[in-house]
C-alpha positions in Angstrom: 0.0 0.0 0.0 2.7 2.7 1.0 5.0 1.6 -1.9 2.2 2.0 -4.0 1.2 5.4 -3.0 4.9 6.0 -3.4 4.9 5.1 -6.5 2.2 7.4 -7.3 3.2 10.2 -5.6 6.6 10.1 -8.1 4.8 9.4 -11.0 2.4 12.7 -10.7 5.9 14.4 -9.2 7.2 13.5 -12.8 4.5 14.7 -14.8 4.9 18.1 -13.9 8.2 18.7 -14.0 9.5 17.9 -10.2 12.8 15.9 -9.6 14.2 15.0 -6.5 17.5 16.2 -5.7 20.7 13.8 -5.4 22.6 14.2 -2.8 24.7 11.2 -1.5 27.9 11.5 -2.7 27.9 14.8 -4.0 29.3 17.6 -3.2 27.9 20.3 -1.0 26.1 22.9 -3.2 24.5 25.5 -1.0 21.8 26.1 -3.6 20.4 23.1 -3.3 21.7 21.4 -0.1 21.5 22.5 3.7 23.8 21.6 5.8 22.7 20.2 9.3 25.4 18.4 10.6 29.6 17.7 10.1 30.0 14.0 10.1 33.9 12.9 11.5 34.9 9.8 8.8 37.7 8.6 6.6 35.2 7.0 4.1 34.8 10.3 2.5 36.6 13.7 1.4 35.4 16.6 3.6 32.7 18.7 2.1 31.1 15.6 0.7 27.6 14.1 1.8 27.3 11.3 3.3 23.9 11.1 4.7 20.3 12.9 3.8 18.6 14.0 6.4 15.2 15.5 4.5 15.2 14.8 0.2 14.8 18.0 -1.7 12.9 18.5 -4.6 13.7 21.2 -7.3 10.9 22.2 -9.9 12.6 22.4 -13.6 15.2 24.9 -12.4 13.8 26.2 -9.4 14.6 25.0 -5.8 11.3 24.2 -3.4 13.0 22.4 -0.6 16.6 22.3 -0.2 17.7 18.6 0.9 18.5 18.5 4.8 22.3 16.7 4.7 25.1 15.6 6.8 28.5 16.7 5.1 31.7 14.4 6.0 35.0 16.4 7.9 38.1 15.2 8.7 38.2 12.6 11.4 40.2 13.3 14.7 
């Protein structure tokens, strides 16, 4: 049932023009990502994400909700 209303919800999404915004693994872009927390690892570079918080969704080329992230830092 969820899945399915998911899947719907994406699909209509899709028809007019909304994408969801990638944001493991890329870098921090401050137009489209918000920063919430600094995550201490060696699996990443610093500045890179490594965990989504909240998904953002941009419109075409508009921004409606920025994604909520955690962005890797140097580890101790």
């Amino acid at each position: 049932g969820i899945e399915a209303t998911a899947r719907e919800l994406e699909a209509a999404f899709a028809r007019h023009g909304i994408s969801r915004i990638k944001s493991i693994g890329e870098a921090l872009d401050p137009h489209r990502h918000q920063a919430m927390i600094e995550i201490p690892t060696d699996q990443a570079e610093p500045g890179i994400i490594v965990e989504e918080m909240q998904a953002g969704y941009m419109m075409k080329d508009r921004l409606l909700r920025p994604a909520l992230v955690g962005v890797a830092k140097t580890a101790d």
